[in-house]
C-alpha positions in Angstrom: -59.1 48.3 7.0 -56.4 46.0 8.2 -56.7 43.3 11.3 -56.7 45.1 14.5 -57.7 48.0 13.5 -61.1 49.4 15.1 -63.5 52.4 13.7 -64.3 55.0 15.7 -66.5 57.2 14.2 -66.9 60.7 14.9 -70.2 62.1 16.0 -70.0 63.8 11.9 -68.2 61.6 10.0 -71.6 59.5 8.8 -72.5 63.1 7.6 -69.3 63.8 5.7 -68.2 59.9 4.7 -65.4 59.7 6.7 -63.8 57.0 8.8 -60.8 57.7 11.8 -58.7 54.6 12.6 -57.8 54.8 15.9 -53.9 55.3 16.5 -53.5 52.8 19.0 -54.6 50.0 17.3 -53.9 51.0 14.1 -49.7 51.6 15.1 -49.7 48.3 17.3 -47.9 45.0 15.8 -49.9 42.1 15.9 -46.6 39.6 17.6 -47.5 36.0 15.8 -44.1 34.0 17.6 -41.2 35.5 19.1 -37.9 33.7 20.7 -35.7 34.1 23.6 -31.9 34.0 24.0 -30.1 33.5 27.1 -27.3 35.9 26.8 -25.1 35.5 30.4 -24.1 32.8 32.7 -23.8 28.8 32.0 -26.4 28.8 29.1 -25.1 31.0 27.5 -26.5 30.8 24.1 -29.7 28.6 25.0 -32.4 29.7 22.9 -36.0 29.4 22.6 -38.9 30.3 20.3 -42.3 30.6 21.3 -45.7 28.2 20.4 -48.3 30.6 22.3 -48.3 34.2 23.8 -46.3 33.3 26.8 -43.6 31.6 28.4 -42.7 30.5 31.6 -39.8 30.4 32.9 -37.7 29.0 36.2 -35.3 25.7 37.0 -38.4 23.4 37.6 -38.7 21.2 34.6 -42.2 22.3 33.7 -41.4 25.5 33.0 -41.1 26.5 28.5 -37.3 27.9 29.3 -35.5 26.0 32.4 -32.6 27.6 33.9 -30.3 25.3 36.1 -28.8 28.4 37.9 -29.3 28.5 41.9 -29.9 32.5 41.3 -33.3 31.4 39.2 -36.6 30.0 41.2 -38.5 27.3 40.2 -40.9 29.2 38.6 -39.6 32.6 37.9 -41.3 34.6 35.5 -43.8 34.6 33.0 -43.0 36.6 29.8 -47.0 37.9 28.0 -47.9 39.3 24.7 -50.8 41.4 25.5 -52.1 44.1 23.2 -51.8 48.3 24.3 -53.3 49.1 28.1 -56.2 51.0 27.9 -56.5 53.5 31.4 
């Protein structure tokens, strides 16, 4: 069994020896570093690679990504990595 992947077994499958991975896990990418590119506007071509699971971004200084562009707040998003939603 690989990371991130969780057992679920079925109330039989102690009976018969058998083991079900469960899809959701099993088919989700575990994300490790991932980077940004600014791909309109005056910075154009500005890129940035992540440290952690998230980034913020905005035109105030403290923000991983700053944007000088009066169309951007000062802090405008926050980009995640989170794992599946389970409803």
């Amino acid at each position: 069994m690989s990371a991130g992947e969780r057992r679920t077994l079925r109330p039989d499958a102690e009976a018969e020896g058998t083991v079900e991975l469960d899809p959701l896990r099993a088919a989700s990418p575990v994300v490790r570093a991932f980077s940004l590119s600014v791909a309109e506007g005056d910075a154009r071509g500005l890129s940035w690679k992540s440290s952690s699971e998230r980034c913020s971004i905005g035109s105030h200084p403290s923000n991983d990504l700053v944007l000088s562009d009066p169309t951007v707040s000062r802090f405008h998003c926050e980009i995640t990595v989170a794992g599946p939603s389970r409803g």
